[in-house]
ZADO-1210 file (C-alpha; in nm, 4 decimals, padded with zeros to 6 digits):
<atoms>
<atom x="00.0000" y="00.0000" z="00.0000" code="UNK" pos="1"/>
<atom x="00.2902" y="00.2636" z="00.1250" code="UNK" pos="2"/>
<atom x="00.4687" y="00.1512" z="-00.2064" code="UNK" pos="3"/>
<atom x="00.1746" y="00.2365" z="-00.4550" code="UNK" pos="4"/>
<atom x="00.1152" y="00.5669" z="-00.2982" code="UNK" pos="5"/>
<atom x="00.4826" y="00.6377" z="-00.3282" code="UNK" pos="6"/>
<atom x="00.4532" y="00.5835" z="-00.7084" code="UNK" pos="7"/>
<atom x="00.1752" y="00.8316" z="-00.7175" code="UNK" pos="8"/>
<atom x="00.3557" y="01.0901" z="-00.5683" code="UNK" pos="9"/>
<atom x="00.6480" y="01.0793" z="-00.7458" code="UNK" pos="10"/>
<atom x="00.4206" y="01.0724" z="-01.1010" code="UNK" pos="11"/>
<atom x="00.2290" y="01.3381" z="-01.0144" code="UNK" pos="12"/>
<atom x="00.5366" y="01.5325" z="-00.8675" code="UNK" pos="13"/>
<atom x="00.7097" y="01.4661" z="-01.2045" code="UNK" pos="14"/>
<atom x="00.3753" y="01.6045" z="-01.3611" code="UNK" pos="15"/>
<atom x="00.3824" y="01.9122" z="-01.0909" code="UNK" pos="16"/>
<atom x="00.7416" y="01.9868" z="-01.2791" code="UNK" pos="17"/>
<atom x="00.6438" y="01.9316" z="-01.6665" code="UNK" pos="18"/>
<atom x="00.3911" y="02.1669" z="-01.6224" code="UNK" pos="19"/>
<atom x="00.5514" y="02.3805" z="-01.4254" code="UNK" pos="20"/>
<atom x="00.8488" y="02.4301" z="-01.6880" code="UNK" pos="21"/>
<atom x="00.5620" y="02.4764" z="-01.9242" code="UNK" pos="22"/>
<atom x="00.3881" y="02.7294" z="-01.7921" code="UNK" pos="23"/>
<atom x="00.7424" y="02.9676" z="-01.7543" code="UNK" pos="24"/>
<atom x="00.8200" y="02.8263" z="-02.1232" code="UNK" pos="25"/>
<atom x="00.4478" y="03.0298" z="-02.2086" code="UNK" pos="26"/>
<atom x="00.5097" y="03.3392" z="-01.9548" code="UNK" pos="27"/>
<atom x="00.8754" y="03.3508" z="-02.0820" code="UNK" pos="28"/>
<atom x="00.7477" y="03.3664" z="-02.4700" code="UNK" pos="29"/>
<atom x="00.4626" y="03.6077" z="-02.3660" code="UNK" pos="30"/>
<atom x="00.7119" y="03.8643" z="-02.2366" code="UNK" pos="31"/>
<atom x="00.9165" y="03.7612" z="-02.5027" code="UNK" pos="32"/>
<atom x="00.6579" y="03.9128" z="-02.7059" code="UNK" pos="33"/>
<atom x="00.6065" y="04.2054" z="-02.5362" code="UNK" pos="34"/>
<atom x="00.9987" y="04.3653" z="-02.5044" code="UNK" pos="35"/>
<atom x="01.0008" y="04.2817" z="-02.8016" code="UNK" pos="36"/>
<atom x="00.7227" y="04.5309" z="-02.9577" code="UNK" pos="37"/>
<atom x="00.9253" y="04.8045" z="-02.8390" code="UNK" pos="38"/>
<atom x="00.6857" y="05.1612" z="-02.9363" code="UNK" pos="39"/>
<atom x="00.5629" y="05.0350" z="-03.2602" code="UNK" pos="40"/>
<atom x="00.3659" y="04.7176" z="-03.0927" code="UNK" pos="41"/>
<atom x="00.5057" y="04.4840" z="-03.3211" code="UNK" pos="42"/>
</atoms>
C-alpha cells in the first residue's frame, strides 16, 4: 500500500514539474513578445 502511494507521488510530482516548466516556457514567450514590440507594438 505505502509503495503504490509512493509511485503516485512521485508521477504526479514529475507532472507538478512538466507543467511547471511549461507554464514559464508560455510566460517567458509572452514577455518575449512584449519587449520585443518596443513603441511600434510589433
Amino acid at each position: 500500500m505505502a509503495e503504490t502511494a509512493r509511485r503516485i507521488r512521485q508521477a504526479k510530482r514529475r507532472t507538478d514539474d512538466t507543467e511547471r516548466k511549461n507554464a514559464a516556457a508560455a510566460l517567458q514567450r509572452a514577455l518575449d513578445r512584449r519587449d520585443n514590440g518596443g513603441a511600434t507594438g510589433h
